[in-house]
N, C-alpha and C positions, 0 to 999 in steps of 0.2 A: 405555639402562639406566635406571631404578629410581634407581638408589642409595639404597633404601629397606633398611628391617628385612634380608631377604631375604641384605644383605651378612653380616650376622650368625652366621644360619644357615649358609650357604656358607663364612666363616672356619674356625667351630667342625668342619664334618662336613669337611675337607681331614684326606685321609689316613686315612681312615675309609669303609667297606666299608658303603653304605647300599643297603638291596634293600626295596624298595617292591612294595605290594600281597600282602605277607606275612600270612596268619592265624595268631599264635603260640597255642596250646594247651597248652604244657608247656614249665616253666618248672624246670629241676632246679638246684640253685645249694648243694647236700648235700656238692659236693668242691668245690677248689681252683678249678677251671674250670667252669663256666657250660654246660650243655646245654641249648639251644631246639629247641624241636620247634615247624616251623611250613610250612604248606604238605605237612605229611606226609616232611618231611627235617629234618636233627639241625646246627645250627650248634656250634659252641662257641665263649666269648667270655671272657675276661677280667671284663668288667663289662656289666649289665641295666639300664637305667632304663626301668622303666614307665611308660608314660601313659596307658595306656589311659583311656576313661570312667568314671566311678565305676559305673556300668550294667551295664558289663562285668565289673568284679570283684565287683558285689553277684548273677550270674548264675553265679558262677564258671565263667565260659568258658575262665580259664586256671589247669589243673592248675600249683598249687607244689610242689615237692617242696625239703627240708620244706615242709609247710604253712606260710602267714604268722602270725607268730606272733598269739596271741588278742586282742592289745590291736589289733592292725589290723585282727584281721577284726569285732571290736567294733566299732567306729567303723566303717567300713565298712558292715557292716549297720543303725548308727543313724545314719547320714546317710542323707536320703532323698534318693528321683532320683524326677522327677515328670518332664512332657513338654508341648512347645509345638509343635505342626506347622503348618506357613506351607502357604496355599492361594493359586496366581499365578493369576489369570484375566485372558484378554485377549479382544478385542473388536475388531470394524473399527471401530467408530467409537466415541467416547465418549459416554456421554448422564448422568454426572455431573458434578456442579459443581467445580468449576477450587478445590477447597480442597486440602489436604494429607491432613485426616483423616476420616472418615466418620463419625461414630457412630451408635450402635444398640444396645439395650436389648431383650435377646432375652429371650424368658421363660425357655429353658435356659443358667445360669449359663453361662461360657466358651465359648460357642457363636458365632463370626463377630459379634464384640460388636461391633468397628470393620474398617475398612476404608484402607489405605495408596495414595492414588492417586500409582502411579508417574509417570504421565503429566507430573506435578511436577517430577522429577529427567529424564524422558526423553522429552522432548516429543513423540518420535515412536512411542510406544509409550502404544497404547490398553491398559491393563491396572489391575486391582485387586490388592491380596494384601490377606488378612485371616487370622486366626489359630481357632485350637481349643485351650483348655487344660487340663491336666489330666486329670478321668473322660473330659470330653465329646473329649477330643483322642485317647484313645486309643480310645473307643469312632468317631472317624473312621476307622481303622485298619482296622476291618474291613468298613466300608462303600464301595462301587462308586464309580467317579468321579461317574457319572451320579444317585448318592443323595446325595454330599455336594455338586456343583453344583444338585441342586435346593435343597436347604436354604439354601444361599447366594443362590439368586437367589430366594427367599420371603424373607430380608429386603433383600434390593436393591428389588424390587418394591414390598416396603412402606414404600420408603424413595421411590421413584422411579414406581410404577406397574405398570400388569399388561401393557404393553405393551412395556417395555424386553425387548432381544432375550437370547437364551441367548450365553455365551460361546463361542466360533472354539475355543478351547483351554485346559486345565486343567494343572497343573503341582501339586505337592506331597508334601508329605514324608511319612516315616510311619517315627518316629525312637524310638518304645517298642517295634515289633517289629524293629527295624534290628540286626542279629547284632552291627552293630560300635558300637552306641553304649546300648541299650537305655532311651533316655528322649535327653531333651535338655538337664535342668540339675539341678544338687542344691540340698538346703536344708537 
């Protein structure tokens, strides 16, 4: 065991009805009890705490009945949700330099500017992660594995040469069109 955070969680949800991998859509809280509508079936609760994303509620994915009142959905809609998606690339062997960070100075702002050699925390593991932010992060979104590992390995090359190899395998997110989170952080 842990005995980490985790006991916290597990204290608090004792004796409490937790059902995971739930889509709630409708949220009615108009009478005395609580009606969720999620998965296409109706719970009823005593009490709601929402957590969703700020993403999720500036998409309104989930019907309130009443609506939330104006002063939340204000604030709501003037906090912004912007997005950050992580790209893992691995490789059989290494052919960068045994640092931590990489950098690189792309001509398109937020575009795989640096590079996180995991090979640092896990010796046995040939891989890079590097990021996309913002416009250029959601404009990855709609681009092929195969279009955003070229982009990546046109600044590895220019960093390394035109000889380094293409990566084994691609890994990454795509967290502005993700149904459950639509963006990655607010500001």
């Amino acid at each position: 065991a842990t005995n980490g955070y985790d006991r916290i969680a597990n204290f608090l949800a004792d004796g409490i009805t937790i059902q995971l991998n739930q889509k709630v859509t409708r949220i009615d809280y108009s009478l005395e009890k609580i009606a969720i509508t999620h998965n296409n079936r109706n719970s009823i609760a005593d009490y709601v705490l929402v957590t969703v994303p700020l993403g999720v509620l500036k998409a309104n994915a989930i019907q309130f009945i009443p609506s939330l009142p104006s002063a939340k959905q204000t604030a709501i809609q003037k906090i912004g949700m912007n997005c950050v998606n992580k790209f893992l690339l691995t490789w059989e062997t290494a052919f960068w330099d045994d640092v931590q960070y990489i950098s690189y100075t792309p001509e398109t702002r937020d575009k795989f500017n640096y590079f996180v050699n995991v090979k640092k925390f896990h010796p046995n593991v040939n891989a890079l992660m590097t990021f996309a932010y913002a416009d250029y992060s959601r404009l990855t979104e709609s681009m092929s594995d195969a279009e955003v590992m070229n982009e990546i390995m046109t600044h590895l090359r220019d960093i390394y040469g035109d000889t380094i190899p293409n990566p084994t395998h691609l890994l990454r997110t795509k967290w502005h069109t993700n149904e459950n989170s639509f963006g990655s952080y607010s500001f």
